[in-house]
C-alpha atoms as one frame of an Amber mdcrd trajectory, in Angstrom:
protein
   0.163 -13.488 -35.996  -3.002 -15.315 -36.236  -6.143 -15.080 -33.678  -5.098
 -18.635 -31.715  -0.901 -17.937 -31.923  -1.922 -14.189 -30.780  -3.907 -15.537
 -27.687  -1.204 -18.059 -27.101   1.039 -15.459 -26.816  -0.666 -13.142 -24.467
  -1.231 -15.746 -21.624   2.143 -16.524 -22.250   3.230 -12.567 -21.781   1.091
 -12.343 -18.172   1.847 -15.895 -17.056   5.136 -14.855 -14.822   2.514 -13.374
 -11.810  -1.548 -13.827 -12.286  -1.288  -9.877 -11.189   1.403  -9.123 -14.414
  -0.077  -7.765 -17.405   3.353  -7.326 -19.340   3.806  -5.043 -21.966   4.816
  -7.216 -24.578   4.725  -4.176 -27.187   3.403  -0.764 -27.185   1.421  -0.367
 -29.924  -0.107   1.373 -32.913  -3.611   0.306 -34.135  -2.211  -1.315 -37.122
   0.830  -3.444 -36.642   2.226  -2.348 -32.966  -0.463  -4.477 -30.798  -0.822
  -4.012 -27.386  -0.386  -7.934 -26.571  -2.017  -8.343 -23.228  -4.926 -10.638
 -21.668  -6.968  -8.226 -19.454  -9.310  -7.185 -16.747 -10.204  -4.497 -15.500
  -8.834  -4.173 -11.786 -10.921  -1.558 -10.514 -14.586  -0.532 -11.250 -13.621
   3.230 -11.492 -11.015   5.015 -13.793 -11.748   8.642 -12.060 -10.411   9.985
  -8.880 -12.932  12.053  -6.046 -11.439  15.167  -5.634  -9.463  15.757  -7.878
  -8.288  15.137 -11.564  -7.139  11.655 -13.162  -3.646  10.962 -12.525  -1.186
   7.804 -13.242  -2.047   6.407  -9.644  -5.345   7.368  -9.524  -7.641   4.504
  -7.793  -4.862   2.206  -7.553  -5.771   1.877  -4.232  -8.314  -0.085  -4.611
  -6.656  -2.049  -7.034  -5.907  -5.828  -5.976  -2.561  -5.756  -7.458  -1.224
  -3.262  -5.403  -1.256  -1.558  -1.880  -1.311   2.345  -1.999  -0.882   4.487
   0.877  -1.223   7.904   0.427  -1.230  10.993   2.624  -4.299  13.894   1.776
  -5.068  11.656  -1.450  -3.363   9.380  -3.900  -2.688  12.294  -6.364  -1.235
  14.282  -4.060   1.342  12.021  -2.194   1.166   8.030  -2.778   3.463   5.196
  -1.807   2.922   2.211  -3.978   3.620  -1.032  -2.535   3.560  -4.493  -4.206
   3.471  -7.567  -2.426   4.114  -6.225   1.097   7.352  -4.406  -0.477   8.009
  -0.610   0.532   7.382   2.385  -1.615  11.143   2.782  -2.210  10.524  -1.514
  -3.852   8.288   0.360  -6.580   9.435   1.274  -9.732   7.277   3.305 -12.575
   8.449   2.511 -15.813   7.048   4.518 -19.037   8.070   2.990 -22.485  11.333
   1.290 -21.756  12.426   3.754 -18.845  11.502   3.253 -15.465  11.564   6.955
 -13.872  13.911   7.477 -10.766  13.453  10.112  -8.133  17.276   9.557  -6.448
  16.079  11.435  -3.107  13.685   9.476  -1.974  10.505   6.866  -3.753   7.835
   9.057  -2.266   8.914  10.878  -5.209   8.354   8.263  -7.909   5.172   8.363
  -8.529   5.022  11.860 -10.187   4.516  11.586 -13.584   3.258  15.124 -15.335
   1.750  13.242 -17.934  -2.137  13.112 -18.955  -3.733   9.364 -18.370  -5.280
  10.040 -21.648  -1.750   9.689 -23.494  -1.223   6.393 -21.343  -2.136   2.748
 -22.252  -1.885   0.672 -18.625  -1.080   0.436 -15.503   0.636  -2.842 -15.829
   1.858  -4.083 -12.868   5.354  -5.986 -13.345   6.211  -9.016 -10.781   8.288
 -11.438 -10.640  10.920 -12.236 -14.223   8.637  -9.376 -15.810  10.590  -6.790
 -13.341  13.759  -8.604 -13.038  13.817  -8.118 -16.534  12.407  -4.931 -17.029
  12.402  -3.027 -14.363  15.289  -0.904 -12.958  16.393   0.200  -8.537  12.978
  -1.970  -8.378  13.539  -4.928  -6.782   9.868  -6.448  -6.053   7.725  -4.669
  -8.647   7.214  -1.973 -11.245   4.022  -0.200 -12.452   4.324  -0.071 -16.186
   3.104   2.439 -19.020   2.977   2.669 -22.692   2.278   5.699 -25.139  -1.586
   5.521 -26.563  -2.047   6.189 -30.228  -3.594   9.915 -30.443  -7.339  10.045
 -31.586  -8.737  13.160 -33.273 -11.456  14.462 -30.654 -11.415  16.108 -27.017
 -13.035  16.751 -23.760 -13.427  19.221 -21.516 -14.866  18.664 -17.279 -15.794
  21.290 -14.889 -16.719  19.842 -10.968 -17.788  20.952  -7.811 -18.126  19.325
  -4.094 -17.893  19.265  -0.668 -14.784  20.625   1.086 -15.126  24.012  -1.173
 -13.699  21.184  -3.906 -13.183  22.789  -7.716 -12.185  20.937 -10.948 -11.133
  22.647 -14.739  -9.366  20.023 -16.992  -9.734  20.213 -21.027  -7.939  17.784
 -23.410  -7.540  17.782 -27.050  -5.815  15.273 -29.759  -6.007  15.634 -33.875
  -4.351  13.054 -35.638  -3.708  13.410 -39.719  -2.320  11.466 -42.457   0.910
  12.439 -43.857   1.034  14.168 -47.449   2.735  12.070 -49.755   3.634   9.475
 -47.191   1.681   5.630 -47.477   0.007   4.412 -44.077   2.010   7.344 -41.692
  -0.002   9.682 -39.629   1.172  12.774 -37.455  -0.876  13.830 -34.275  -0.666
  16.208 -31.890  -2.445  16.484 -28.037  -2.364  18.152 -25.158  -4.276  19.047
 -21.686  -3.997  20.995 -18.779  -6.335  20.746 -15.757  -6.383  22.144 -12.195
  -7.937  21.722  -9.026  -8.381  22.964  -5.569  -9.502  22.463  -2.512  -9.600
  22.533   1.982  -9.348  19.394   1.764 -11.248  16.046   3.778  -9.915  16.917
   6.891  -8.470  20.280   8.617  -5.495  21.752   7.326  -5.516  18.846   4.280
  -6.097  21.309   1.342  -4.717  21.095  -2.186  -4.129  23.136  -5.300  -2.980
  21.163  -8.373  -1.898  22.131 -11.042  -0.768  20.068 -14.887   0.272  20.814
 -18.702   1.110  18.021 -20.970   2.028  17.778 -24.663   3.066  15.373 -26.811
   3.941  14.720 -30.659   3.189  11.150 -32.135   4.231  10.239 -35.700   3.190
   6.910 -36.354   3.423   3.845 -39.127   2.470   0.763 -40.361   5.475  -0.538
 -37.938   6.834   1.877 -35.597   5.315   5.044 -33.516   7.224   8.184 -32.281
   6.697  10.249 -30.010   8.186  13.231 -27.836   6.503  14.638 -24.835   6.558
  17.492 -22.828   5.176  17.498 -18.906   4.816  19.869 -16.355   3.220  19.742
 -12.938   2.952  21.829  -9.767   1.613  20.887  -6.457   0.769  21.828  -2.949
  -0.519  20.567  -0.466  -0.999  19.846   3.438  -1.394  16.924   5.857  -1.400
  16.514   9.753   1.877  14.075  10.550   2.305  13.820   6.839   6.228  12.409
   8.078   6.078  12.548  11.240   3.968  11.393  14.394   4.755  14.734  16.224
   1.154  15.950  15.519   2.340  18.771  13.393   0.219  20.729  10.232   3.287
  19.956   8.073   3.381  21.334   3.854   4.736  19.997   0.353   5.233  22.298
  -2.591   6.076  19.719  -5.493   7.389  20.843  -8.790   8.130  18.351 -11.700
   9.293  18.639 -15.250   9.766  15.419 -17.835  10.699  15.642 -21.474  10.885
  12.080 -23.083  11.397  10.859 -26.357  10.195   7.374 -26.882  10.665   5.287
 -30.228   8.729   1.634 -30.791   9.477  -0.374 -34.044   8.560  -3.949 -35.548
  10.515  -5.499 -37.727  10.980  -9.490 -39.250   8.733 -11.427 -37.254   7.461
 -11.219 -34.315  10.340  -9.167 -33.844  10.350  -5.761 -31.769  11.981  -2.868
 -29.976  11.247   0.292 -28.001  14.019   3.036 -27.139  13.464   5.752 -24.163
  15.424   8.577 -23.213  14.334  11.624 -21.081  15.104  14.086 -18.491  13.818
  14.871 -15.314  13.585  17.474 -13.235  11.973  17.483  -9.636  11.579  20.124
  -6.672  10.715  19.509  -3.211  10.016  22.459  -0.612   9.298  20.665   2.624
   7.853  22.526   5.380   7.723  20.747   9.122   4.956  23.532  10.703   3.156
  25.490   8.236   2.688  27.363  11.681   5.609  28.088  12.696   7.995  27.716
   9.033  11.271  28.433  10.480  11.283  25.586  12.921  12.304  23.147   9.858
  12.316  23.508   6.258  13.819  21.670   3.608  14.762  22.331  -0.653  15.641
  19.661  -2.063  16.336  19.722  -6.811  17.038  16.468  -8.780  17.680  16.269
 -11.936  17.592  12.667 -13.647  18.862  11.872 -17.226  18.590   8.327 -18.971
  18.029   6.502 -21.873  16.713   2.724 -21.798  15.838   0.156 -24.932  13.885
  -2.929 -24.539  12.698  -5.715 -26.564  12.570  -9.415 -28.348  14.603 -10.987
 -31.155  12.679 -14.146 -32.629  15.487 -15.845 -34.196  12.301 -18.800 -35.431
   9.377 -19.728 -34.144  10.598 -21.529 -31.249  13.711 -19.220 -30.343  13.668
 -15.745 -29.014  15.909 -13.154 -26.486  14.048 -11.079 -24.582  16.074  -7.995
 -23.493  16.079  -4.766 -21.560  19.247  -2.357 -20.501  19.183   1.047 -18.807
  21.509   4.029 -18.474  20.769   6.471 -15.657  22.295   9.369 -14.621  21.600
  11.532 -11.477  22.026  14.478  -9.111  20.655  16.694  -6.104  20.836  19.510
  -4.891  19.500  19.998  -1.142  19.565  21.678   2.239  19.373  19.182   4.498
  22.016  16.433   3.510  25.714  16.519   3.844  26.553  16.984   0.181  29.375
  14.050   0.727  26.983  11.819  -1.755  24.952  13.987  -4.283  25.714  11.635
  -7.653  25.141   8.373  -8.737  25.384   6.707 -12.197  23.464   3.572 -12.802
  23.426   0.013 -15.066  21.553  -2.117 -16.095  21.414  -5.424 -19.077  19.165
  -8.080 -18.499  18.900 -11.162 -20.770  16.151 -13.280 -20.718  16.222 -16.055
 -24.198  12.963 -17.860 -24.391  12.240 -21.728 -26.069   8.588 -22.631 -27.097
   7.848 -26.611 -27.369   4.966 -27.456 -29.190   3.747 -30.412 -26.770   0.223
 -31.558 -28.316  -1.829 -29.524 -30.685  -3.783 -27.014 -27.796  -0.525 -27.122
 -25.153   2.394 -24.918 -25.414   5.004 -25.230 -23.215   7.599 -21.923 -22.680
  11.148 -22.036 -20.901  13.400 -18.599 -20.217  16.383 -18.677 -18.464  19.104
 -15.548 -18.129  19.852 -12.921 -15.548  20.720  -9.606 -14.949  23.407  -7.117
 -14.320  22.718  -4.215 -12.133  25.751  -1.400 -10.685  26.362   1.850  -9.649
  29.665   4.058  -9.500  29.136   3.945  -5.830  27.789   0.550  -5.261  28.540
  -2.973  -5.126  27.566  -4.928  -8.705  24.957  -7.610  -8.700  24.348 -10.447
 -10.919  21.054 -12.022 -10.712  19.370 -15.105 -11.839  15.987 -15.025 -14.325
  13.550 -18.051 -14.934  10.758 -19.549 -15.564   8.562 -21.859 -17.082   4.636
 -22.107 -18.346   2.608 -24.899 -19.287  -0.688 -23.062 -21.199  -3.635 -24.918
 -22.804  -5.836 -23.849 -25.421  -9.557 -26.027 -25.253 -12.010 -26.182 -28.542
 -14.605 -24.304 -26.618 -12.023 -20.968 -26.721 -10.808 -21.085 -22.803  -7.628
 -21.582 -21.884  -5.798 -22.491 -18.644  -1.677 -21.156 -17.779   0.318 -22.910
 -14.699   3.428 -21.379 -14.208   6.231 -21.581 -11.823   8.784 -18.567 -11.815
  12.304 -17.898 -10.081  13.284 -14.179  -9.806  16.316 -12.482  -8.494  16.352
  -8.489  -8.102  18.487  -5.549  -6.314  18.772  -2.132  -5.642  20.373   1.064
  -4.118  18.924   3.273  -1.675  18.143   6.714  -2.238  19.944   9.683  -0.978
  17.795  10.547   1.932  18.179   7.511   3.718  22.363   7.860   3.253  23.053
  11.240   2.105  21.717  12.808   5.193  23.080  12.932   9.220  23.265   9.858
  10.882  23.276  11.686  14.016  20.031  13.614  14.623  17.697  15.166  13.105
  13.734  14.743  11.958  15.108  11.939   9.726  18.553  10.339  10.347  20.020
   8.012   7.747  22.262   5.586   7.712  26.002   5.424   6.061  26.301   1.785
   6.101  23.098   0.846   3.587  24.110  -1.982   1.338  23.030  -3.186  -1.900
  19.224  -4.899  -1.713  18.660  -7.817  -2.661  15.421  -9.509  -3.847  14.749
 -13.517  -3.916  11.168 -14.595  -5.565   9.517 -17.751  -6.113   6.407 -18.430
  -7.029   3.657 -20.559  -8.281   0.532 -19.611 -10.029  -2.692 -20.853 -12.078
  -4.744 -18.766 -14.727  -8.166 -19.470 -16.179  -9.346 -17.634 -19.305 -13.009
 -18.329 -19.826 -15.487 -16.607 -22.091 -17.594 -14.784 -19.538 -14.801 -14.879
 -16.574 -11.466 -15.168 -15.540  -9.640 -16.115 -12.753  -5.933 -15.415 -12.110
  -3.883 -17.370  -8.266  -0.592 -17.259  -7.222   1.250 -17.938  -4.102   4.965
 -17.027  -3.145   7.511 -16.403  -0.879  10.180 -14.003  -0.755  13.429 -12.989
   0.753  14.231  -9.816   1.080  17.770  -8.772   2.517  19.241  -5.442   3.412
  15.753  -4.208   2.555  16.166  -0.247   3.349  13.311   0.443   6.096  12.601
   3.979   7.955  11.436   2.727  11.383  10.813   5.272  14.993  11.762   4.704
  18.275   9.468   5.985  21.267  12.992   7.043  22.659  14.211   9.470  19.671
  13.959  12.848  19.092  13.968  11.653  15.487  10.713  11.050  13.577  12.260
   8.302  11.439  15.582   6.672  10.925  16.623   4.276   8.591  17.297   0.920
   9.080  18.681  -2.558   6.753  16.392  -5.487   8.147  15.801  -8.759   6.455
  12.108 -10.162   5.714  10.721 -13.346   4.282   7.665 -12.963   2.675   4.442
 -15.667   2.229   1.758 -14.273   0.013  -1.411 -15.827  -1.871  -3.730 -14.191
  -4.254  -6.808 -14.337  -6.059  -8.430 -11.827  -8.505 -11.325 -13.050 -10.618
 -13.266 -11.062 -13.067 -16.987 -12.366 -14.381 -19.080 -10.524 -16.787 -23.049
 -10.615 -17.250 -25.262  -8.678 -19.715 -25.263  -5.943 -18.004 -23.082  -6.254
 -15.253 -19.134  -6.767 -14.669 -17.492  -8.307 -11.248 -14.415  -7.670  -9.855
 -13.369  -9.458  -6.973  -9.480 -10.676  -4.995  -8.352 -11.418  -1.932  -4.644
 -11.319  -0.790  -2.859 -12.831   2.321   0.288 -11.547   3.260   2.794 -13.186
   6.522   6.093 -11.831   7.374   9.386 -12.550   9.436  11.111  -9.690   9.843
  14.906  -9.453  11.441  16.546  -5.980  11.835  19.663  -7.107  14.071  20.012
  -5.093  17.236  18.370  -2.357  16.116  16.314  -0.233  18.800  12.864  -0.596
  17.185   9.871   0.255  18.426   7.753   0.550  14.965   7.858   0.242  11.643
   6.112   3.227   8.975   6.741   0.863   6.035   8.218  -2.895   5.511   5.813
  -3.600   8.362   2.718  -1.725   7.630   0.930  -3.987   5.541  -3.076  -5.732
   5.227  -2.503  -9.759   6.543  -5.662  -9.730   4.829  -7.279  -7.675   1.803
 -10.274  -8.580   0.250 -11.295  -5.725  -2.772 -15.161  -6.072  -4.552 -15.956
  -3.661  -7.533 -18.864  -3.657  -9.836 -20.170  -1.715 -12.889 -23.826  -1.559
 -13.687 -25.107  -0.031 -17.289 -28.604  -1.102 -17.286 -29.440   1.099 -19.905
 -27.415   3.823 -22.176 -28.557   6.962 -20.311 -27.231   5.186 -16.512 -23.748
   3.907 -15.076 -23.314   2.970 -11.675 -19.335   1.999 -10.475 -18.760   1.045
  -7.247 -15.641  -0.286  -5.303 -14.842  -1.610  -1.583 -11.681  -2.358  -0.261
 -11.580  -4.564   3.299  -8.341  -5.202   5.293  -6.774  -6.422   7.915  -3.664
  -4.494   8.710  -0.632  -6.075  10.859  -0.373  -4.626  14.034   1.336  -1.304
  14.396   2.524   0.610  17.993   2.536   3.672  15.970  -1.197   3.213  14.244
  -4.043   4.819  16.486  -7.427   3.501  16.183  -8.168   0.148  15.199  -6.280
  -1.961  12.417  -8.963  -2.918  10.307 -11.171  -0.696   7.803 -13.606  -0.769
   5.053 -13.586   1.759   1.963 -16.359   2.630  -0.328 -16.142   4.325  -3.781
 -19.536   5.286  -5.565 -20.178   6.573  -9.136 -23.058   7.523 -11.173 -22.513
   8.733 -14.782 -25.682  10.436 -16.289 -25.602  10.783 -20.061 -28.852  12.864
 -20.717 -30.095  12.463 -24.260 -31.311  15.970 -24.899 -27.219  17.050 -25.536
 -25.441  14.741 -27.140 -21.276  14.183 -26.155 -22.699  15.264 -22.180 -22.290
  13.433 -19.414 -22.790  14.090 -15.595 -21.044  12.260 -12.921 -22.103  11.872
  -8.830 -19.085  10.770  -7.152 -18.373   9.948  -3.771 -15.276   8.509  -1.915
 -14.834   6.582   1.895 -18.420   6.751   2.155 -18.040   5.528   5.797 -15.969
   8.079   6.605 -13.162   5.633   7.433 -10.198   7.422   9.835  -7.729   4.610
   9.267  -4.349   5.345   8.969  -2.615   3.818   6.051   0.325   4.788   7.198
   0.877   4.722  10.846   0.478   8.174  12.551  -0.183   9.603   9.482  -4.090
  10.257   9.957  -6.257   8.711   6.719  -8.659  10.674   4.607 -12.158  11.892
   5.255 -15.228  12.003   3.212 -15.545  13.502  -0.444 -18.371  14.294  -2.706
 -18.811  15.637  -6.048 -20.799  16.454  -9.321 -18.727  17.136 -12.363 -19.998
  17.699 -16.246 -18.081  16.364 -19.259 -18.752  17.565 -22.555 -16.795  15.455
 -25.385 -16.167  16.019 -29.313
């Protein structure tokens, strides 16, 4: 693949959503290219206050809306596009990762972001086809290439805040073997602390390992995760003003297999099991009052790809087996199983319109079912118009049509429907997901700029909503939403500085039948407006300066106390003295402002966090 077809291609791969950077392969540095046009979405990579994660700072990422509770590494609902966290899948390799109990869940991945290429955030076709019990978006992953060398960080800060994390990777050729290399990695890091607010402290702890054999066409490799965590929040669940507790325990061992083959051909196999504990405690005060154990174990094994039958003619695939179960105290243990499908088909035409335009069709669907669940079938399409100019830009319009669905997890039907801190609801039906969307792209040499508007239907969306009148803290509830979004997110680079800037509008209709409602925690607990500016400064090679804002305008809540709009502030300064080479320093600081909004209502938000860290490289 030349320079010009290989840029062709990589508009082509991110033109189903401006916020979509699809994983077209994951790659080795030869042959396996990661075939992607992107920018950077936020202007940090590191967390404040703890140590780097798969989520980390994705909340001030444009493409997505994160709430957490404590912190985003300790427990964070993803949202996309004014979905739910339950909406959110996270795919690694082929396999998107399911936590059956509940999506709170999904979003623990024991796995080092050093082994990780992404995140890629999947909208639109790119998670009809690819992702899986995800009906409005997925946060994608692929497996890095390991790199002989290593780091080790040691941090300090406010809040009686402490940080140990050391990684190492060695990568060799193989004896007697042309162009194959084995390598080998693995980290573990830890840290602790009281936490931004009273009674919000933390002690993390991960291990991760992995094995990588790699080729001219295909990479290998088998990992090996393990992570621990505690931690507390006031009205973490509920708005009962209660210290309440998580102990989180999660185990993944994955074997993932990429290979190229003809041209422009490709393929990528997953399979791996996990295993997840939950020990919930209601009053860390008073323990007995409520508690709840709750073990599920997940097997599945996924393959994705594209066939290029010529140059014009290719099927893009994806299909995923999944197999779960759990174990708990707290549900009626009439519903503790679930097998799952999915095959999406997606073929692709290319028409060569004038020498710098190329136009791209797809059309297919998918198949999604459950042993316990309706069957879906759902339509895929879409089509792109992009154009190369002499001076190297290039400009994408695209217009998209994407049908998705899903099952809800056990907690919101496996439990009482009667009483309780959180009552679900027997007669949950399939969700179903309706998307269209238009969108514009702009690939410049010192900027880009990537729009889209859409609306979407969501029906039977599974929602946990509260009634002033209940004893319970949440029930759940089927309600049916149409969705209007726009979005911009433009990137511009100078010499020595790099701009990130989006804003998102979000309007919803929302109909949940004769349902006794008072508020919503989730379908309804989004920003009407969300502007996000970030900015990196390297004026010279000893300084760094990162800093990112988030502003929003969040839909009125009866639950939410305070006021419905806030401003976030993330700083960074990186200090790389020259006396000791491979050493950096790092001043961080996080909500500078001290913001106390609650991203999720009654759930109070996060305080202030400072810290100085030292990272010494090899």
């Amino acid at each position: 693949m030349n320079r010009t077809e290989h840029f062709i291609f990589s508009a082509l791969l991110c033109s189903v959503t401006p916020f979509s950077y699809a994983q077209a392969t994951s790659n080795t540095e030869t042959a396996i290219e990661q075939i992607t046009v992107e920018a950077s979405a936020t202007a940090n990579k590191l967390p404040v206050g703890t140590f780097d994660s798969p989520v980390s700072n994705l909340e001030y990422d444009p493409r997505v809306d994160l709430q957490s509770r404590n912190m985003a590494e300790a427990q964070a609902d993803v949202t996309i596009r004014g979905g739910i966290f339950e909406n959110t899948g996270f795919r690694v390799g082929s396999a998107t990762l399911l936590d059956p109990q509940t999506g709170h869940y999904v979003a623990e991945l024991p796995i080092a972001p050093q082994m990780l290429t992404g995140p890629y955030v999947l909208t639109g076709a790119d998670n009809a086809l690819n992702g899986m019990n995800s009906s409005v978006g997925s946060i994608s992953f692929g497996f890095k290439p390991i790199k002989t060398g290593g780091n080790v960080s040691v941090g300090t800060g406010t809040n009686d805040f402490n940080l140990q994390s050391i990684y190492a990777g060695i990568s060799t050729d193989v004896d007697d073997a042309k162009n194959w290399q084995l390598g080998f990695e693995g980290e573990y890091s830890h840290s602790q602390s009281d936490g931004s607010i009273e009674n919000g402290d933390h002690d993390f702890n991960r291990a991760s390992a992995r094995i990588q054999l790699i080729s001219s066409d295909s990479q290998t490799d088998v990992l090996y995760g393990s992570q621990e965590k505690f931690f507390g929040w006031p009205n973490m669940y509920t708005p009962f003003g209660v210290n309440e507790t998580e102990e989180l325990e999660t185990r993944l061992l994955m074997l993932n297999h990429q290979q190229n083959y003809a041209d422009n051909s490709h393929f990528e196999v997953s399979a791996y099991y996990r295993k997840h504990n939950d020990h919930y405690i209601f009053s860390r005060e008073n323990p007995s009052a409520f508690e709840a154990f709750h073990e599920t174990k997940v097997k599945s094994i996924a393959v994705s790809g594209s066939h290029a039958q010529n140059t014009a003619f290719a099927v893009n695939y994806s299909a995923q087996y999944i197999e779960d179960e759990i174990e708990s105290t707290t549900l009626e243990n009439n519903f503790t199983s679930r097998t799952y499908y999915k095959l999406s088909v997606l073929p692709e035409y290319k028409i060569d319109l004038k020498q710098n335009q190329l136009l791209t069709l797809r059309l297919g669907a998918a198949f999604d079912d459950t042993n316990r669940d309706d069957s879906e079938l759902s339509l895929i399409g879409d089509i792109s118009l992009n154009t190369q100019n002499s001076d190297g830009s290039e400009q994408t319009v695209y217009l998209s049509y994407a049908q998705a669905s899903q099952v809800a997890g056990y907690t919101a039907i496996g439990g009482s429907d009667q009483g309780g801190l959180f009552r679900s609801n027997y007669n949950l039906e399939r969700e179903t997901t309706k998307n269209l969307e238009l969108g514009y792209l702009i690939q410049e040499q010192t900027w880009q700029l990537n729009s889209a508007v859409f609306y979407r239907e969501d029906n039977n969306l599974v929602d946990w909503t509260f009634s002033f009148d209940s004893s319970s803290a949440r029930f759940a509830n089927p309600v049916d939403i149409d969705a209007t979004g726009v979005e911009f997110f433009a990137t511009k680079y100078f010499d020595t500085t790099e701009l990130i800037a989006s804003y998102t509008y979000l309007n919803k209709s929302e109909n949940y039948g004769d349902a006794d409602i008072d508020a919503s925690f989730y379908a309804l607990n989004f920003p009407d407006h969300r502007v996000t500016l970030g900015a990196i400064w390297t004026p010279n090679d000893l300084i760094e300066m990162r800093v990112d804002n988030e502003w929003r305008k969040q839909h009125e809540n009866a639950l939410r106390n305070g006021k419905d709009t806030a401003l976030f502030t993330q700083l960074s300064l990186k200090i790389t003295p020259t006396v000791i080479n491979n050493l950096f320093i790092t001043l961080a600081a996080d909500n500078v402002w001290d913001e106390s909004f609650e991203e999720i209502p009654g759930t109070p938000g996060r305080g202030e966090q400072y810290t100085l860290s030292a990272t010494y490289s090899w």
